[in-house]
C-alpha positions as YAML, in Angstrom:
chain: A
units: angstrom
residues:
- id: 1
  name: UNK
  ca: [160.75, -37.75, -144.25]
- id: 2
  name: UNK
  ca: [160.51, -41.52, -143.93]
- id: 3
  name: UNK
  ca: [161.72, -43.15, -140.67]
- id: 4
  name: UNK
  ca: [164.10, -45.04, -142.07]
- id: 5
  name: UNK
  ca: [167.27, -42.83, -142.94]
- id: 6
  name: UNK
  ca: [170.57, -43.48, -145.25]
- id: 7
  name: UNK
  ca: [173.39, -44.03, -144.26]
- id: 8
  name: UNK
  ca: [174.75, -40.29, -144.62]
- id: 9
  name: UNK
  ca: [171.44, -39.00, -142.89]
- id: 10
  name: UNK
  ca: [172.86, -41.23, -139.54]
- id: 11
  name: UNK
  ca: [176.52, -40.20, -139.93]
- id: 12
  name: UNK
  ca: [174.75, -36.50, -139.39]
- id: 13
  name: UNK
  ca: [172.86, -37.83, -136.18]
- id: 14
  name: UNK
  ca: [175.35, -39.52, -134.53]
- id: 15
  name: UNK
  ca: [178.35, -37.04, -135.14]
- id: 16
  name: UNK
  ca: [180.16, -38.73, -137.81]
- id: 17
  name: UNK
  ca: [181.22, -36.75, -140.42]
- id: 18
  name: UNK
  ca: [180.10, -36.54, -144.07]
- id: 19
  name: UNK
  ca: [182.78, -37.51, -147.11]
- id: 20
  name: UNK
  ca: [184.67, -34.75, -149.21]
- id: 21
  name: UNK
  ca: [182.30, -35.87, -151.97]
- id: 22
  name: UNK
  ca: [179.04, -35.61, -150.29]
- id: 23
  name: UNK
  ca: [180.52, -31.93, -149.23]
- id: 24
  name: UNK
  ca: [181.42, -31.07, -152.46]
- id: 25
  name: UNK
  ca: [177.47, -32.13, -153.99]
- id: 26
  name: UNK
  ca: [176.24, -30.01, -150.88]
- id: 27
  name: UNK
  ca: [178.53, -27.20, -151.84]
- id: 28
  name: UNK
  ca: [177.12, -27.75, -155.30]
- id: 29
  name: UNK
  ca: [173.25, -27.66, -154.57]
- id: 30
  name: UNK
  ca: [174.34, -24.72, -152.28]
- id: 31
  name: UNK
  ca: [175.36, -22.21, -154.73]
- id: 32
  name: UNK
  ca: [172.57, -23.65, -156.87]
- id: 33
  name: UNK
  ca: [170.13, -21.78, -155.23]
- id: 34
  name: UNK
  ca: [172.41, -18.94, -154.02]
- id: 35
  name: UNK
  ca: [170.89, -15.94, -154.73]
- id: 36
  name: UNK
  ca: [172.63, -12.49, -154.31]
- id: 37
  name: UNK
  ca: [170.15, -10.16, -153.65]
- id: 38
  name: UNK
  ca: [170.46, -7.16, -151.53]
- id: 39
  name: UNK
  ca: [168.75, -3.81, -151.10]
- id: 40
  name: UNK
  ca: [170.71, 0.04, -149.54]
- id: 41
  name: UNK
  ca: [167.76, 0.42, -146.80]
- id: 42
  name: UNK
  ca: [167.94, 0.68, -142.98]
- id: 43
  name: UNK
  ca: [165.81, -0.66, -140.18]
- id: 44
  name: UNK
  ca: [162.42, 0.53, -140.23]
- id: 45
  name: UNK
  ca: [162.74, 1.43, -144.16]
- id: 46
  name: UNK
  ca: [160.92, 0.01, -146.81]
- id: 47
  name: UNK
  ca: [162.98, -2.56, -148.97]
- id: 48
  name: UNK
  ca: [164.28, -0.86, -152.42]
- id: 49
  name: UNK
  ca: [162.53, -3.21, -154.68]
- id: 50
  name: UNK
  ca: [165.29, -3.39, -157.95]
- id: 51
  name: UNK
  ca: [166.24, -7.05, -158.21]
- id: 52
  name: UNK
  ca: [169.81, -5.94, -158.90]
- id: 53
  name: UNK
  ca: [172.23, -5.78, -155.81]
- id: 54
  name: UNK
  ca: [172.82, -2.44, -154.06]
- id: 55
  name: UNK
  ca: [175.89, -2.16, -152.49]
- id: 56
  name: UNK
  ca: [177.15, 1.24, -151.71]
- id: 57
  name: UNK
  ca: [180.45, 2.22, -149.53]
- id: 58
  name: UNK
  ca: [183.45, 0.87, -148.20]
- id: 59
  name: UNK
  ca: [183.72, -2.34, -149.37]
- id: 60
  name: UNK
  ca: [184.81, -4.68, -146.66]
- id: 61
  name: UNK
  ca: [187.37, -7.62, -146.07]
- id: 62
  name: UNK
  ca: [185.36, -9.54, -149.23]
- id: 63
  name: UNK
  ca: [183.55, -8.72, -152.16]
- id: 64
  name: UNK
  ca: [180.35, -11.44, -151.12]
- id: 65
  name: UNK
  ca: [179.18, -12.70, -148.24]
- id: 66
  name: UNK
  ca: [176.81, -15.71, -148.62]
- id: 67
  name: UNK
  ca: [174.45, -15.49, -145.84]
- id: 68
  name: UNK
  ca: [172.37, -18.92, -145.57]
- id: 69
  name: UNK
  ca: [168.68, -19.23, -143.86]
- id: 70
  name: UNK
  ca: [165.42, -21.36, -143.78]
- id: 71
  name: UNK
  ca: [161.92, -19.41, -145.41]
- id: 72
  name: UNK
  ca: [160.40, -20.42, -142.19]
- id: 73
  name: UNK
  ca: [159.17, -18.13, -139.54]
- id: 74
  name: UNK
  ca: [161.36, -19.00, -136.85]
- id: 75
  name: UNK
  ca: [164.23, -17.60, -139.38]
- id: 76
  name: UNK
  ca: [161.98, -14.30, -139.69]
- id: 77
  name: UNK
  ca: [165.63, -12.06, -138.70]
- id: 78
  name: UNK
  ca: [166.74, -13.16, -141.83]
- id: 79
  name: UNK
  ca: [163.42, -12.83, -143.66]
- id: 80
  name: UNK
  ca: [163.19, -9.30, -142.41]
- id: 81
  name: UNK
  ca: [166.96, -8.53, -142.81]
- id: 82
  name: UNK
  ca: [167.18, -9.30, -146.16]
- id: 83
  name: UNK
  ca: [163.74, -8.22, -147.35]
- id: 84
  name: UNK
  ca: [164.40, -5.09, -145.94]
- id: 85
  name: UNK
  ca: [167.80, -4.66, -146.70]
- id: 86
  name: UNK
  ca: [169.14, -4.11, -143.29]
- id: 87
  name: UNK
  ca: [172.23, -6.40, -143.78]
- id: 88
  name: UNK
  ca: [173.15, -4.63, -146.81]
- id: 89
  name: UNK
  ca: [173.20, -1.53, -145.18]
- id: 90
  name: UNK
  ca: [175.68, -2.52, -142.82]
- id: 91
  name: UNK
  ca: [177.78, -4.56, -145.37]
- id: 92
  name: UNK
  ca: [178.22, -1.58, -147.42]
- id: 93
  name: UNK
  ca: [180.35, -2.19, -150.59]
- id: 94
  name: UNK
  ca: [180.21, -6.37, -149.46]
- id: 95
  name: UNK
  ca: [177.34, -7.83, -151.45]
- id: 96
  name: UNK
  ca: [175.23, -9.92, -149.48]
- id: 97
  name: UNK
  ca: [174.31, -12.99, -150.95]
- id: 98
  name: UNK
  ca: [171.53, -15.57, -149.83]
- id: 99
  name: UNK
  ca: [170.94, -19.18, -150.25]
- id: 100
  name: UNK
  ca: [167.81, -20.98, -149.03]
- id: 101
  name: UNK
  ca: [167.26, -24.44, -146.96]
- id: 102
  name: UNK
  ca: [164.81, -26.95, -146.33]
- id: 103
  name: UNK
  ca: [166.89, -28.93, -143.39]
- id: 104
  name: UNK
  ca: [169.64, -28.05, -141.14]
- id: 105
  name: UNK
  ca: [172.05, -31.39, -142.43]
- id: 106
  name: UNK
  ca: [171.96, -29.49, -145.90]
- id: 107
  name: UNK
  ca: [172.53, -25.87, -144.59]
- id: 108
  name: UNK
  ca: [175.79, -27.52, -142.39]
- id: 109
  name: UNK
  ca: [177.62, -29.30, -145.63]
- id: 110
  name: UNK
  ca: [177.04, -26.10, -147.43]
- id: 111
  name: UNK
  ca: [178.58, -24.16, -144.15]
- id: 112
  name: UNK
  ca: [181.53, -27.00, -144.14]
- id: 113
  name: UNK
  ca: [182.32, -26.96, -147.78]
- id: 114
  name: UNK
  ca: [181.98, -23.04, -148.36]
- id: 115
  name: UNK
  ca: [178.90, -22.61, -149.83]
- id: 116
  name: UNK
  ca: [177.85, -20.05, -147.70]
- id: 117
  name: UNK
  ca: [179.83, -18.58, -144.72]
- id: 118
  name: UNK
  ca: [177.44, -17.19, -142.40]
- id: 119
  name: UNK
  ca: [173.39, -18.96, -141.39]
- id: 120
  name: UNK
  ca: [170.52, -18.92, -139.48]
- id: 121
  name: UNK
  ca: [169.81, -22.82, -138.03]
- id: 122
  name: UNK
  ca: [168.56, -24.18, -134.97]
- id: 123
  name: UNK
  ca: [170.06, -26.18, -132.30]
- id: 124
  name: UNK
  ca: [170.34, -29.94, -132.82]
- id: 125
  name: UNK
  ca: [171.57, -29.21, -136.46]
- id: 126
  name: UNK
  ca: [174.16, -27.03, -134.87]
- id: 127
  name: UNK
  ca: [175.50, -29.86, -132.23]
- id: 128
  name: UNK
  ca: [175.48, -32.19, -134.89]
- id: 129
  name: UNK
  ca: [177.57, -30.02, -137.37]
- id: 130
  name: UNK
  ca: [179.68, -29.12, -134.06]
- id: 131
  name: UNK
  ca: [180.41, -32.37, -132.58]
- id: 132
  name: UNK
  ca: [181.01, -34.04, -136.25]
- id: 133
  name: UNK
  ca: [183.82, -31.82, -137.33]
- id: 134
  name: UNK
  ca: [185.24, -32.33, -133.35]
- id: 135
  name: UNK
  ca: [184.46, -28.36, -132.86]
- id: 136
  name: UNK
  ca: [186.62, -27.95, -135.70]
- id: 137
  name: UNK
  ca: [183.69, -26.36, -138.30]
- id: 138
  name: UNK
  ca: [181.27, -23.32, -136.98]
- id: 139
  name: UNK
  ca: [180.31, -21.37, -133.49]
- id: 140
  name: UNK
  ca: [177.42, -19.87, -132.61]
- id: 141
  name: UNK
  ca: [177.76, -15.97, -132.79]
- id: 142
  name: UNK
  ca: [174.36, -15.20, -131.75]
- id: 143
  name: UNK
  ca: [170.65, -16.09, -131.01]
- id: 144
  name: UNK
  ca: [167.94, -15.26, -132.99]
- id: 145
  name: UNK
  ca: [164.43, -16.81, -132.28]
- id: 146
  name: UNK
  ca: [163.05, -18.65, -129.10]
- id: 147
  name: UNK
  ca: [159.90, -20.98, -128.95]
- id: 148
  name: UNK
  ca: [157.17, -21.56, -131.97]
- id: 149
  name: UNK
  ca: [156.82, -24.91, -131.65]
- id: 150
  name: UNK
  ca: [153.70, -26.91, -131.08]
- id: 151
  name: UNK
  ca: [151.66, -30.25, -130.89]
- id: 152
  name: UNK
  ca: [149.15, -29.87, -132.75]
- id: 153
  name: UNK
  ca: [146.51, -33.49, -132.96]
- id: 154
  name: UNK
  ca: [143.28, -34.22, -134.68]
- id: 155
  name: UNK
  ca: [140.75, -32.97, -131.82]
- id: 156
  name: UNK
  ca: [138.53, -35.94, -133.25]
- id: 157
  name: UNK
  ca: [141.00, -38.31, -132.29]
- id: 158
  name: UNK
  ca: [142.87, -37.08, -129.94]
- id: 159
  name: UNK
  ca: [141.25, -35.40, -126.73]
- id: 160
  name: UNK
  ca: [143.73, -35.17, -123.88]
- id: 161
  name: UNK
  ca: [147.64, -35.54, -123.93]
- id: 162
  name: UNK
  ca: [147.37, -38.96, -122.75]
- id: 163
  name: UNK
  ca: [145.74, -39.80, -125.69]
- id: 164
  name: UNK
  ca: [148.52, -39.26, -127.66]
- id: 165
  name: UNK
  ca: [149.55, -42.69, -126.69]
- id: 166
  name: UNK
  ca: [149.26, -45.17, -129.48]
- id: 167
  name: UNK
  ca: [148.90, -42.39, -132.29]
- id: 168
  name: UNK
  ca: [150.65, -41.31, -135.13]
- id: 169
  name: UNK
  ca: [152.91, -38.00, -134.88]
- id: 170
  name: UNK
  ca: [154.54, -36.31, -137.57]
- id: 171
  name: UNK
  ca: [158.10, -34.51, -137.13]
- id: 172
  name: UNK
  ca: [160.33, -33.30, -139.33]
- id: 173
  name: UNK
  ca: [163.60, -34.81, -139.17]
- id: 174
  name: UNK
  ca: [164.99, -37.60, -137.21]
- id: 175
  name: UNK
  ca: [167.12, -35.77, -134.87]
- id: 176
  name: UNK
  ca: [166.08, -32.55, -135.66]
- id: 177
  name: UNK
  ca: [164.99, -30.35, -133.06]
- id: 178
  name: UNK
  ca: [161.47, -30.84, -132.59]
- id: 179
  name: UNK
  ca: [161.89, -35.03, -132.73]
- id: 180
  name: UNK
  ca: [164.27, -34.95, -130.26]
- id: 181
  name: UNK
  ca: [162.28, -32.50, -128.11]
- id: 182
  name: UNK
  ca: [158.60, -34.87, -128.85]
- id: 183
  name: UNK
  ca: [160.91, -37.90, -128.28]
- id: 184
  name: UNK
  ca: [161.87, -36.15, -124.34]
- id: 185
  name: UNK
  ca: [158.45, -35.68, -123.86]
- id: 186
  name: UNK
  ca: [157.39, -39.13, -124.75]
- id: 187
  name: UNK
  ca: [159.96, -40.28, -122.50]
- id: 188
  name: UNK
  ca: [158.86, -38.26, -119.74]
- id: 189
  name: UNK
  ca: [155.42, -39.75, -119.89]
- id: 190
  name: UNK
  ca: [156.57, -43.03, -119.07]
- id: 191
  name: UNK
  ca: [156.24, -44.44, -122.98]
- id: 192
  name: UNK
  ca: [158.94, -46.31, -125.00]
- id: 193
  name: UNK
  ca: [159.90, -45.60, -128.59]
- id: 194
  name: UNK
  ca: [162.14, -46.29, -130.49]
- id: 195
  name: UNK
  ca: [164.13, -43.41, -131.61]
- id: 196
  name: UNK
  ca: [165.72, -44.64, -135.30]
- id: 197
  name: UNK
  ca: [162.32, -46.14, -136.33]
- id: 198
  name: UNK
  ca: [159.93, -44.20, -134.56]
- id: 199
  name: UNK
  ca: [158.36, -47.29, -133.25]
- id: 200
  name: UNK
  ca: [156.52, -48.29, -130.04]
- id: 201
  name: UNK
  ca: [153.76, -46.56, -127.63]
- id: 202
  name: UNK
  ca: [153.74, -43.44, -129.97]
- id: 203
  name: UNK
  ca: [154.30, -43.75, -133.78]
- id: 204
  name: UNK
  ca: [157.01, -41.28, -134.58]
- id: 205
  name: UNK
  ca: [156.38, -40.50, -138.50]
- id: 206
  name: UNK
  ca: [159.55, -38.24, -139.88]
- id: 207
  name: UNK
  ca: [157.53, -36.12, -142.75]
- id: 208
  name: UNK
  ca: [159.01, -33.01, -144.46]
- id: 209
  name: UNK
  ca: [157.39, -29.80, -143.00]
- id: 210
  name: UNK
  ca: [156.29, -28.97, -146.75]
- id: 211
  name: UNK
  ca: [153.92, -32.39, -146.77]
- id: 212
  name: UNK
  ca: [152.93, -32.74, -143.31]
- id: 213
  name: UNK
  ca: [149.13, -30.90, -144.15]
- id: 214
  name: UNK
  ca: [149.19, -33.15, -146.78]
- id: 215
  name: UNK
  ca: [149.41, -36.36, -144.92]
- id: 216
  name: UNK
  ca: [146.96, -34.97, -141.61]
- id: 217
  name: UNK
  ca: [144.21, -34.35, -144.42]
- id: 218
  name: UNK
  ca: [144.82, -37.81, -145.58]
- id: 219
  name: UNK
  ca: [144.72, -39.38, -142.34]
- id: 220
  name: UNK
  ca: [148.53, -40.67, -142.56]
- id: 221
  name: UNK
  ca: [149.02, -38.90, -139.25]
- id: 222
  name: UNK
  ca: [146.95, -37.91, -135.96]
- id: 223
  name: UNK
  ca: [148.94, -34.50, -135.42]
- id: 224
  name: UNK
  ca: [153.00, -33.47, -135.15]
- id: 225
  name: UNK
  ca: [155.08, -31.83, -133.21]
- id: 226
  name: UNK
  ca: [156.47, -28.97, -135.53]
- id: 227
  name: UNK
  ca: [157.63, -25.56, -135.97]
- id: 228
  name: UNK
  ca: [155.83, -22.41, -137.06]
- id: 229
  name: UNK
  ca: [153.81, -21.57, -139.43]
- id: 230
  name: UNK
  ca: [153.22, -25.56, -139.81]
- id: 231
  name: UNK
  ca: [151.16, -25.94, -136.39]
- id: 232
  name: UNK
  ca: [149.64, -22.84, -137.67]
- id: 233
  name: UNK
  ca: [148.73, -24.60, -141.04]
- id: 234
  name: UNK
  ca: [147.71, -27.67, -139.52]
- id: 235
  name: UNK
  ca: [145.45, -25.35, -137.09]
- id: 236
  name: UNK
  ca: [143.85, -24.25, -140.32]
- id: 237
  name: UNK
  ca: [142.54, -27.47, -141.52]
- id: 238
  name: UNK
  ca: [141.08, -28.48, -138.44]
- id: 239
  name: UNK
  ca: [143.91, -29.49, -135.81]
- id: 240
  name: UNK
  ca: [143.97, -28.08, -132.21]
- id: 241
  name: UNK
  ca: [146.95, -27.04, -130.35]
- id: 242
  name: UNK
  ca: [147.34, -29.52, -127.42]
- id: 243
  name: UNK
  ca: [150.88, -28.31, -126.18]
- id: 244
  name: UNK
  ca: [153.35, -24.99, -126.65]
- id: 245
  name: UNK
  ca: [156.52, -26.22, -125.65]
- id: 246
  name: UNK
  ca: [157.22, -22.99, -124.54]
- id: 247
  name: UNK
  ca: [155.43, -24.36, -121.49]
- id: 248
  name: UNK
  ca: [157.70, -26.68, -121.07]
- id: 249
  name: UNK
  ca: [160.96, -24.38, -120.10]
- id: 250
  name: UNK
  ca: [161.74, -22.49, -117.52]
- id: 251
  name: UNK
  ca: [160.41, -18.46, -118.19]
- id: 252
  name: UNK
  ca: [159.03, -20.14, -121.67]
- id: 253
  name: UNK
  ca: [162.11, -19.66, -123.24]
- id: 254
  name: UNK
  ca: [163.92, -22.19, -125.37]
- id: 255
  name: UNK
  ca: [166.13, -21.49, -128.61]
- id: 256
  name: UNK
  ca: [165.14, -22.43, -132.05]
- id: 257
  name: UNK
  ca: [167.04, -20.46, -133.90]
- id: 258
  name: UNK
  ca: [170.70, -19.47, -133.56]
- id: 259
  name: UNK
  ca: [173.57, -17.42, -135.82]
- id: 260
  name: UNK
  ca: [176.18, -19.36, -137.06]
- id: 261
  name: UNK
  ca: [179.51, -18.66, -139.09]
- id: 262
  name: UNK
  ca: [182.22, -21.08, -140.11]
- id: 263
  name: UNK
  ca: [185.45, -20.52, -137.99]
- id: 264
  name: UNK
  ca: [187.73, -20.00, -140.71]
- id: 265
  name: UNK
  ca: [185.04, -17.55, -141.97]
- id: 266
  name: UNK
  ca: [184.87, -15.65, -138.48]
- id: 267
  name: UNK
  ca: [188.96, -15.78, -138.23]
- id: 268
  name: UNK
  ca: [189.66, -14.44, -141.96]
- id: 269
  name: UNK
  ca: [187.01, -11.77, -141.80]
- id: 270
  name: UNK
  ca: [185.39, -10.43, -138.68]
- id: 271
  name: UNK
  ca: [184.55, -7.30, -139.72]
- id: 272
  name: UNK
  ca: [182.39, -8.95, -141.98]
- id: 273
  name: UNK
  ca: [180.77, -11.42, -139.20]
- id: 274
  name: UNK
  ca: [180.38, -8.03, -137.10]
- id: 275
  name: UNK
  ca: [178.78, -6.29, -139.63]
- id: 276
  name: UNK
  ca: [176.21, -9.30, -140.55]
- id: 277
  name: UNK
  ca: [175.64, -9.19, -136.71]
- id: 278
  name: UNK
  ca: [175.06, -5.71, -136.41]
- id: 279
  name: UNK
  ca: [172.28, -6.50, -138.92]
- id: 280
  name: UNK
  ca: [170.77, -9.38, -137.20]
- id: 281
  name: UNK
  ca: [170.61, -7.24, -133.93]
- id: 282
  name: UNK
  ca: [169.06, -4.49, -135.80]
- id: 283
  name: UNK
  ca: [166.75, -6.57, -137.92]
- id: 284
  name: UNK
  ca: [165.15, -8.56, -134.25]
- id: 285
  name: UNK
  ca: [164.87, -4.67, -132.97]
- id: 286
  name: UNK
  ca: [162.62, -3.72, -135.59]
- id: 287
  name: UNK
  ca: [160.79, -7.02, -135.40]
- id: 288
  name: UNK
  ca: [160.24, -6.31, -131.81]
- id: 289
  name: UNK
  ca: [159.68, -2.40, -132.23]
- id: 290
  name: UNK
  ca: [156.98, -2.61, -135.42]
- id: 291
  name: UNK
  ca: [156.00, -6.14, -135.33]
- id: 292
  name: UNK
  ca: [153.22, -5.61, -137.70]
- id: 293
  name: UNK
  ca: [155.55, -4.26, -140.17]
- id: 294
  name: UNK
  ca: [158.04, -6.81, -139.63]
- id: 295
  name: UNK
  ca: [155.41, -9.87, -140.56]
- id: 296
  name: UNK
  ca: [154.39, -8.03, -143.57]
- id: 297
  name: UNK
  ca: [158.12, -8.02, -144.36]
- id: 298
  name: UNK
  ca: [158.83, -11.46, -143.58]
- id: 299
  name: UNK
  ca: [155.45, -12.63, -145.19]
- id: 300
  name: UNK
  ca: [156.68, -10.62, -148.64]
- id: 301
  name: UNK
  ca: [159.81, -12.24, -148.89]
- id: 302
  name: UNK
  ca: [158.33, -15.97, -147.78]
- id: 303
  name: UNK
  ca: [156.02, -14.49, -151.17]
- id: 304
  name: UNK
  ca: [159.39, -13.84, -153.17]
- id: 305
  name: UNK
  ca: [160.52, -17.06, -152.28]
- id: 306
  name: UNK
  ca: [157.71, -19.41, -153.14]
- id: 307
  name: UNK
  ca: [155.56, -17.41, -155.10]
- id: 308
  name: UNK
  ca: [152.83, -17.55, -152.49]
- id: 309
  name: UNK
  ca: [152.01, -15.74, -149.07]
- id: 310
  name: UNK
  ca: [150.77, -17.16, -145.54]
- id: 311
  name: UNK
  ca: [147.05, -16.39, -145.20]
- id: 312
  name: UNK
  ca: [146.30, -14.32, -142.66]
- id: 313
  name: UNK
  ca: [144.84, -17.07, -140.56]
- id: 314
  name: UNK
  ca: [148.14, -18.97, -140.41]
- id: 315
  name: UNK
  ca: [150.38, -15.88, -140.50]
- id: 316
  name: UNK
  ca: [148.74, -14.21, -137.43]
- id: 317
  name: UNK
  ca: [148.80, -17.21, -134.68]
- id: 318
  name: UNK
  ca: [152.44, -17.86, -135.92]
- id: 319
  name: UNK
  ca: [153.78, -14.71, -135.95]
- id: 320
  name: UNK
  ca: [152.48, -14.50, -132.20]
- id: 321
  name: UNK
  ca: [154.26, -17.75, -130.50]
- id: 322
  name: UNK
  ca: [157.51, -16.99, -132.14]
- id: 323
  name: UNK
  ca: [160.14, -14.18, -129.51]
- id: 324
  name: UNK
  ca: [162.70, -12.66, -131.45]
- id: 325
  name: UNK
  ca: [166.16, -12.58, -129.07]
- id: 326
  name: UNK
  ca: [169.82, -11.85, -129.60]
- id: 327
  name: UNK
  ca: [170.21, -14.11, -126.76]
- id: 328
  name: UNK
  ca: [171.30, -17.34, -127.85]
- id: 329
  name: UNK
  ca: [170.13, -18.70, -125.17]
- id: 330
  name: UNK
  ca: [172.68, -20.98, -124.56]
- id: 331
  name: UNK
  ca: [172.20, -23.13, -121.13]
- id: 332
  name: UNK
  ca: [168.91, -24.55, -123.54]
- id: 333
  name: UNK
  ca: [171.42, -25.48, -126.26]
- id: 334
  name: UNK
  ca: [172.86, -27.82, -123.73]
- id: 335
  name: UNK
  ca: [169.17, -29.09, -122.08]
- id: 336
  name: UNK
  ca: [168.55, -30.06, -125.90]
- id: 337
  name: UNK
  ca: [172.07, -31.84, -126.39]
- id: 338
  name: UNK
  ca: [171.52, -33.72, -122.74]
- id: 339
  name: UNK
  ca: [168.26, -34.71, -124.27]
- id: 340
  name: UNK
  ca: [169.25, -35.89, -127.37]
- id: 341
  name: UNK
  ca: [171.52, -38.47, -125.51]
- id: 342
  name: UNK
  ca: [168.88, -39.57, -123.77]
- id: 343
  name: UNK
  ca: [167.20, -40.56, -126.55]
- id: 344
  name: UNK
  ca: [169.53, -42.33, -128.12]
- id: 345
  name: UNK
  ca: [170.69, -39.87, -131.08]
- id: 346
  name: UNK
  ca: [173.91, -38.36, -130.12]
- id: 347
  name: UNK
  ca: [176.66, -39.36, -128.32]
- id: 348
  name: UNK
  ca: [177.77, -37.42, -125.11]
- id: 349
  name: UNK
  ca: [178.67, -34.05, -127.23]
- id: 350
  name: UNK
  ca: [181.81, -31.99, -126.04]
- id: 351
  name: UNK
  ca: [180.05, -28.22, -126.67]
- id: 352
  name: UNK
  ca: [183.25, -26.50, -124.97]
- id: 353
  name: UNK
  ca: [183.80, -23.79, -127.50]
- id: 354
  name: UNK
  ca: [180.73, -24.18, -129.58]
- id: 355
  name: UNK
  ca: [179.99, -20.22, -128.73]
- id: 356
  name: UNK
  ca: [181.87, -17.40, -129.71]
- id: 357
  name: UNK
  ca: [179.79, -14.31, -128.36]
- id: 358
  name: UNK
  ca: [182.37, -11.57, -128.64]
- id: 359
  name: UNK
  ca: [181.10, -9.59, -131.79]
- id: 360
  name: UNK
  ca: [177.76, -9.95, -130.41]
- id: 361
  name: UNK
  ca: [178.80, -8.64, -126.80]
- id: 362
  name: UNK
  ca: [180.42, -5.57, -128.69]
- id: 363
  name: UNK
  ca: [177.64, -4.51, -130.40]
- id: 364
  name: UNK
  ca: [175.09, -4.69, -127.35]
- id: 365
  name: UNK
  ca: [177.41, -3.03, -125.37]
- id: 366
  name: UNK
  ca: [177.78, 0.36, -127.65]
- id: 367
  name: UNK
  ca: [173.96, 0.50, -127.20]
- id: 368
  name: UNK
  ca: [174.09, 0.18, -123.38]
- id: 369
  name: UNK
  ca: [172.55, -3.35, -123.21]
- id: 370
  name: UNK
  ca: [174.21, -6.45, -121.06]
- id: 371
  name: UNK
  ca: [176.06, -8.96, -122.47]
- id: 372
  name: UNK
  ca: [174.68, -12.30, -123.07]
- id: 373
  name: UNK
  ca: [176.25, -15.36, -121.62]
- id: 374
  name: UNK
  ca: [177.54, -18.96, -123.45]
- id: 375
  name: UNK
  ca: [176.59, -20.82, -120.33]
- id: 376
  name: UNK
  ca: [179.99, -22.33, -119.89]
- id: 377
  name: UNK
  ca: [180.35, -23.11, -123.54]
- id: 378
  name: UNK
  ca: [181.97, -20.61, -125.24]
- id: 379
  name: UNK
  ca: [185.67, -20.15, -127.15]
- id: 380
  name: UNK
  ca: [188.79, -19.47, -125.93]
...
């Protein structure tokens, strides 16, 4: 993505919100790509592979549920929950649906405007949808996924971490996740940059996760600081892993990946929310349980998706730095809003209510496990 953003892109960053009309083209593009498909299996089962949906039972408070997620790795709940048809099983008679996403401002509009009701997105995009509709749009119902994120440099040109000083570093977004977490770490070594243009002691180059090979084979960047499988990728064609910011958090934890629903979605039908939870809890259990059968699952669907795999040699590494977690993890939600701040790209966020961990806190309870905790954050 270039470092210079529209106007619209800003609004995101900064908390403003988006017009009806660019809801309503989100809302559009949304249910371009929605794609109902849904299988009758369980957890540990192998997917049923008709493309038709199977949805068997008591129907439940609506006839479709549009579930919304990324065809990354650090989504791999949903990529196993839906490839295996875990959701579906506890929807019953409620089709699930699913729509794909490249970037988090895209997946919130089609959240906002009722594309999709329920979605797996990570953190900043989450404060940003939060604080722009003044708490009024989504909560965070659950975690999903914690770490998977890496620099990764050109071990030609870069040696040592101060040598990242005065090099070119690809993220993904401005203000997504990962720039605001390289931009705190650039801080914290006592360089400047600018955070809307990516200028000063490091070049901050905003590049689509899709391109960023592209442009560290050309030489248009010395490494990023990106999610998996793209560190993974990049590791493939030569780079070296110079940081995990796992390393960077206390007990290597941080969240990348949380559950969110729209509020009016979550008010109208919570047995519906409940049920999509009960699947997201039993889809990270069989990740954790038969991990090798959950990345062949999550590595078949990436297939269905794209029309191509991950190579084992990307897959493998990835898979690996990536903890599955029904803990949202929420006292690193609000380390990653302080930070954004800091750098410039959000405005002191009010995160009071963002959280609503009750469905979640019912279903780990009926299998004897502790509730999780919104860190001071959570609803009402």
């Amino acid at each position: 993505m270039p470092a210079s953003l529209s106007r619209r892109s800003r609004a995101r960053i900064t908390g403003r919100a988006s017009t009806p009309a660019r809801r309503t083209s989100a809302a559009l593009a949304g249910l371009i790509v929605l794609a109902v498909a849904a299988t009758g299996c369980g957890y540990g089962s192998a997917a049923d592979k008709d493309d038709a949906p199977k949805a068997h039972g008591k129907k439940l408070s609506v006839d479709t549920v549009r579930i919304g997620y990324f065809p990354n790795l650090t989504h791999a709940t949903a990529l196993v929950g839906d490839q295996e048809g875990i959701f579906q099983k506890e929807l019953g008679g409620t089709k699930a649906g699913y729509a794909q996403f490249n970037a988090g401002p895209s997946e919130i509009e089609a959240l906002n405007s009722g594309a999709i009701d329920i979605g797996w997105l990570g953190p900043s995009p989450a404060i940003n949808g939060y604080t722009a509709s003044h708490g009024k749009d989504l909560r965070i119902v659950a975690g999903s996924a914690s770490g998977g994120v890496k620099l990764v440099v050109n071990p030609e040109k870069i040696k040592s971490l101060k040598d990242v000083k005065g090099k070119k570093i690809a993220t993904p977004q401005l203000g997504n996740t990962q720039d605001v977490a390289f931009l705190d770490w650039i801080g914290k070594q006592g360089w400047k940059v600018d955070a809307q243009s990516g200028k000063g002691d490091v070049s901050v180059v905003r590049t689509d996760n899709k391109i960023t090979p592209d442009a560290y084979r050309s030489g248009s960047v010395d490494g990023a600081w990106v999610p998996e499988p793209t560190a993974s990728k990049l590791v493939a064609e030569g780079a070296k892993v110079l940081l995990d910011e796992s390393t960077l958090w206390p007990d290597k934890k941080f969240v990348i990946t949380n559950v969110v629903v729209s509020q009016s979605f979550l008010k109208q039908h919570p047995d519906v929310v409940a049920a999509v939870l009960r699947g997201s809890v039993k889809s990270n259990a069989f990740i954790n349980d038969h991990p090798d059968a959950a990345k062949k699952a999550a590595n078949a669907k990436l297939k269905a998706l794209s029309g191509k795999e991950l190579p084992g040699d990307v897959l493998d590494p990835a898979w690996q730095s990536i903890r599955f977690t029904d803990d949202p993890l929420a006292g690193t939600l609000s380390t990653e809003a302080d930070n954004a701040v800091k750098a410039g790209l959000l405005e002191a966020p009010r995160l009071k209510g963002i959280y609503d961990l009750t469905q979640l806190n019912k279903i780990l309870k009926a299998q004897g496990r502790p509730a999780v905790d919104a860190a001071g954050l959570g609803a009402q």
